[in-house]
N, C-alpha and C positions, 0 to 999 in steps of 0.2 A: 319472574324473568326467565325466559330459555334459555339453556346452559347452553354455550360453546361444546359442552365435556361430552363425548360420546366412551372414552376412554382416557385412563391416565397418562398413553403416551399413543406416537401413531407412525409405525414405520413411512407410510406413503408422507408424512408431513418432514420426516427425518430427509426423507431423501429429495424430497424436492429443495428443501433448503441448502443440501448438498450441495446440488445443480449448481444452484443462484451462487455458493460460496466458489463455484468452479467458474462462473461466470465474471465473478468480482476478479477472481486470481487474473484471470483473460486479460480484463480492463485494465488489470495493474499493467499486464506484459506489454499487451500494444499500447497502453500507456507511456509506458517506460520507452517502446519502439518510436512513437511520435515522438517525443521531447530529444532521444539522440540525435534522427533526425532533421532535428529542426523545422518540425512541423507542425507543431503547437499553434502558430499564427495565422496558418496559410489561410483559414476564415474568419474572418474578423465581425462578423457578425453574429447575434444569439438568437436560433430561430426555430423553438424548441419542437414544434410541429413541421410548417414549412422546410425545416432543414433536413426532412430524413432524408429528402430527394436531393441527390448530386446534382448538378449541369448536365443541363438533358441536351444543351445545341452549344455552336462555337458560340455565339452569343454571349449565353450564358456564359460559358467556360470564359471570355472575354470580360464581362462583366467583375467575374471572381476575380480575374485578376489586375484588373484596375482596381479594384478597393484592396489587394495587398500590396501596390505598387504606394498605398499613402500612406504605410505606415514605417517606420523607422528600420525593421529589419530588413527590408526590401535597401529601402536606400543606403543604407549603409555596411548590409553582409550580400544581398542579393543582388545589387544594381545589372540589368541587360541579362537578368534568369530569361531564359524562355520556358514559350507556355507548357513546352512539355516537362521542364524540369519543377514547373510552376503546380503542373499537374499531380506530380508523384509524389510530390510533399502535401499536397493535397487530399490527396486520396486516404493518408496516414491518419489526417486527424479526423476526416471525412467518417475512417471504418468504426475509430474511435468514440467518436457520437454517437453511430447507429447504434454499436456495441451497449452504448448506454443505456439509449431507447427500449432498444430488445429487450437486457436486463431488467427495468424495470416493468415492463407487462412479463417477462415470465415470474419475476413476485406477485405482481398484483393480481394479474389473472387467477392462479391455483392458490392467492388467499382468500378472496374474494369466493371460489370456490369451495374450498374445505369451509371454511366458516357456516355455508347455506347449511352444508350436508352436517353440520357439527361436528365437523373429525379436528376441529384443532383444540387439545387442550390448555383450559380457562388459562391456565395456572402461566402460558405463555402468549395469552393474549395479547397481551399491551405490551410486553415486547416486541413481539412481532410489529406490532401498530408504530411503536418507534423506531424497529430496523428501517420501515416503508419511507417514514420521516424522515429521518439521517440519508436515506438512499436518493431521493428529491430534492434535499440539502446539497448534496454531495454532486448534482449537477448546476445548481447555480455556483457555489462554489468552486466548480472549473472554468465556470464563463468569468467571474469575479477572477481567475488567475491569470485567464489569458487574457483579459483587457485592461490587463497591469504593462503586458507590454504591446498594447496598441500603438502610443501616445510617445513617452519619454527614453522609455528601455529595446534593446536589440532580440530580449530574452522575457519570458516573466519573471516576475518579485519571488526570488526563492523562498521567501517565509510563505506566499501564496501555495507554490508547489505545496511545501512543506505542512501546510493545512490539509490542501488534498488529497496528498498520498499517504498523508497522518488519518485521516477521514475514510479512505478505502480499506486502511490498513483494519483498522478497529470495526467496519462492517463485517469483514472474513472474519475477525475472531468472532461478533455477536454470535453471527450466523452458524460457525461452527457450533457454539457451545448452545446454543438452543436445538440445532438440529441433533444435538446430543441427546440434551434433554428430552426431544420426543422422542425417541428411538429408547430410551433407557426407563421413562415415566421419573418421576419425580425421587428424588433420594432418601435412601433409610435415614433413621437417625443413626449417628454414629458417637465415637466418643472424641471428647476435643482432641486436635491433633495441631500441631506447629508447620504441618505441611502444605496447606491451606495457602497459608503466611508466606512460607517463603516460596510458593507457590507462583502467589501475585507479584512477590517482589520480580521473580526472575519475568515473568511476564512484562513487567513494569519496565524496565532494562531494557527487554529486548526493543521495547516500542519508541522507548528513546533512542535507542539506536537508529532505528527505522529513520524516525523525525531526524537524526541528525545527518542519517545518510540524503535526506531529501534536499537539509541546506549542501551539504557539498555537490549533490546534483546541480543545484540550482546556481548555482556559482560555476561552475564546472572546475571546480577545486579537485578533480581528477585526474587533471591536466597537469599540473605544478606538484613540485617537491614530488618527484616520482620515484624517490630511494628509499629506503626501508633497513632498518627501523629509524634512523635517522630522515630530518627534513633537512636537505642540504648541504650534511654535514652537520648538523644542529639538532639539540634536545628541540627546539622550541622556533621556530621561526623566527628570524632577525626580526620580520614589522610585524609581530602578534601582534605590540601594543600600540600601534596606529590606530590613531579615530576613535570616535566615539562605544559607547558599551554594545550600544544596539549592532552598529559594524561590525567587529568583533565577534558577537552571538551570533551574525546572518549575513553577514553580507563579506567577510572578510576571507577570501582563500584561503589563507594558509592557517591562519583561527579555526575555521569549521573544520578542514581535513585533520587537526590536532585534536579538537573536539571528539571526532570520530574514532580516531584512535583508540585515544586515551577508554573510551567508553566501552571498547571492543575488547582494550586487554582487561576491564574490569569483568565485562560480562560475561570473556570466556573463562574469567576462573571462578568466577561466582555459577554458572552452567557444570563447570566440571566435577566443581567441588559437592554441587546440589547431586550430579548424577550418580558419584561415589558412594556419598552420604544414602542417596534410594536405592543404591543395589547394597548398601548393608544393611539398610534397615531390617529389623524385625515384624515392626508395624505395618507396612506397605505391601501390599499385594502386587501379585510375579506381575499383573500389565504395566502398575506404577510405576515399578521399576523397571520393567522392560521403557517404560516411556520418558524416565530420568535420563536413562545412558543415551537413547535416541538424540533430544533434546541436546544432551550437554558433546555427543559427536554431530551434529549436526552447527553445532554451535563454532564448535573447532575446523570444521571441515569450510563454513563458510568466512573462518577469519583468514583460511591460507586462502581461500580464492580471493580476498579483499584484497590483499597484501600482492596476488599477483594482477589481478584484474589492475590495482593501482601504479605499478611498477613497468607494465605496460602498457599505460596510458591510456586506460578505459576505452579499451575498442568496445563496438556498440556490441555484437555479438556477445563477450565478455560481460557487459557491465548489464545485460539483460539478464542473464542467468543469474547475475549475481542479486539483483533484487528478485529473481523469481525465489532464490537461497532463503529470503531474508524471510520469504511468505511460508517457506515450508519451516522454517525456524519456529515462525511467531504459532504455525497451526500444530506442531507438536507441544510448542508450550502449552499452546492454548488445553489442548487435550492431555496433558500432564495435572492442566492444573485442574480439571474436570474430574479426572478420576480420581486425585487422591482427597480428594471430598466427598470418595462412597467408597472407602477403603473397608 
């Protein structure tokens, strides 16, 4: 069988992956910029060829917007929009699509590529072949979010979001850490080390965090209990314990924004504590540690932005940077937790 392997690693495959992870960050942004918005809806249909092209006449532009005047957000947050305002929220999820589109031929294109020439090495074959997956995934899985609120809801299903932007989240880090791997080739052996470990855990943290910031996005649990450290005056929300489990996990304001929290002062002291711990180490090499303290200030830097982003009531400006925060968090992790597995 003809090897993929021309070599053990391959700058040109390192940095194309780059790209594509700088493209993912993109979609999260203008992601993030549609849903403040309120632009998630504006098309209600999944049209995954046919759709890259906007409304080319009033017509068309007409037609769009008779199919968002049937759905619940129109009648009940929009009722008498005009078509220009009909337009502009339009246009947001419109860029958002394309964004997608694009994304996935500059993967497929230059995999497809590298593969003929055999510059991608074996060793990250099949991951690759399942980033391609998960990234195909990842756009039914936005039509699956918004056609949550076609029908009964104003907004979509935040546990929907919470899929998706859980879904983009974890393509940036594959993609980081394999375009690692080609640019570095494959790792010495080394000796066991516990840093690995808690490595993953903090990893593991930061991406529940992610997931949990996605339910209070999707709730717009940004809006409520806007004091700090306190909710209200209160440890805990007067109706945490309202409704069902499932309520409470996803659907409850003042639950998910406590969720949030509570997760944020864990992670920053488990970040801090992790970055302390790699600039004493002995074991860890000066990037490690240079990549610990990174990590664990970036980690602190984005809990005073939550705490203000939240206190002033998530303007969209605001609360965009603050998940761009979150991306530059998870890709230092991510590459913390890469290097000290070839210490």
């Amino acid at each position: 069988m003809t090897s993929f392997l021309r070599s053990d690693r391959s700058k040109p495959v390192a940095i194309w992956l780059l790209v594509v992870a700088v493209m993912v960050l993109a979609m999260v942004i203008v992601g993030g910029a549609t849903r403040l918005t309120d632009s998630g809806l504006s098309i209600t249909q999944w049209k995954p060829v046919t759709g890259a092209l906007p409304p080319l006449s009033d017509a068309d532009w007409q037609r769009e917007f008779a199919l968002y005047k049937q759905i619940p957000q129109y009648a009940q947050l929009n009722a008498g929009m005009t078509l220009g305002a009909f337009q502009a929220i339009y246009w947001w999820e419109w860029s958002h699509r394309l964004l997608g589109r694009v994304l996935g031929l500059v993967f497929f294109i230059p995999f497809v590529w590298f593969a003929i020439r055999r510059q991608l090495p074996r060793r990250l074959f099949v991951r690759l072949g399942g980033i391609f997956i998960l990234g195909g995934l990842q756009g039914a899985v936005g039509w699956w979010m918004v056609s949550s609120g076609l029908s009964e809801r104003v907004s979509v299903a935040p546990e929907r979001l919470m899929v998706h932007l859980g879904l983009a989240f974890a393509l940036l880090g594959l993609l980081l850490w394999t375009a690692f791997d080609a640019w570095s080739g494959a790792a010495r052996q080394t000796l066991p080390s516990p840093w690995g470990r808690r490595a993953s855990i903090l990893i593991g943290l930061i991406y529940l965090q992610i997931l949990l910031g996605a339910l209070v996005a999707g709730n717009d649990a940004g809006l409520v209990y806007n004091d700090w450290p306190l909710m209200n005056g209160a440890l805990v929300p007067d109706d945490y314990g309202g409704g069902s489990l499932w309520a409470i996990l996803a659907h409850h304001q003042g639950a998910v924004q406590l969720h949030h929290r509570l997760v944020a002062y864990l992670l920053t002291i488990v970040a801090v504590g992790l970055g302390v711990a790699a600039w004493r180490s002995s074991y860890l090499a000066r990037e490690s540690k240079l990549l610990g303290v990174a990590v664990a200030g970036a980690v602190v830097v984005q809990a005073l932005f939550g705490i203000a982003t939240l206190m002033m009531r998530a303007p969209v400006g605001m609360s965009i940077v603050h998940q761009l925060m979150a991306a530059l968090v998870l890709s230092l992790a991510v590459a913390f937790g890469w290097r000290v597995r070839r210490v």
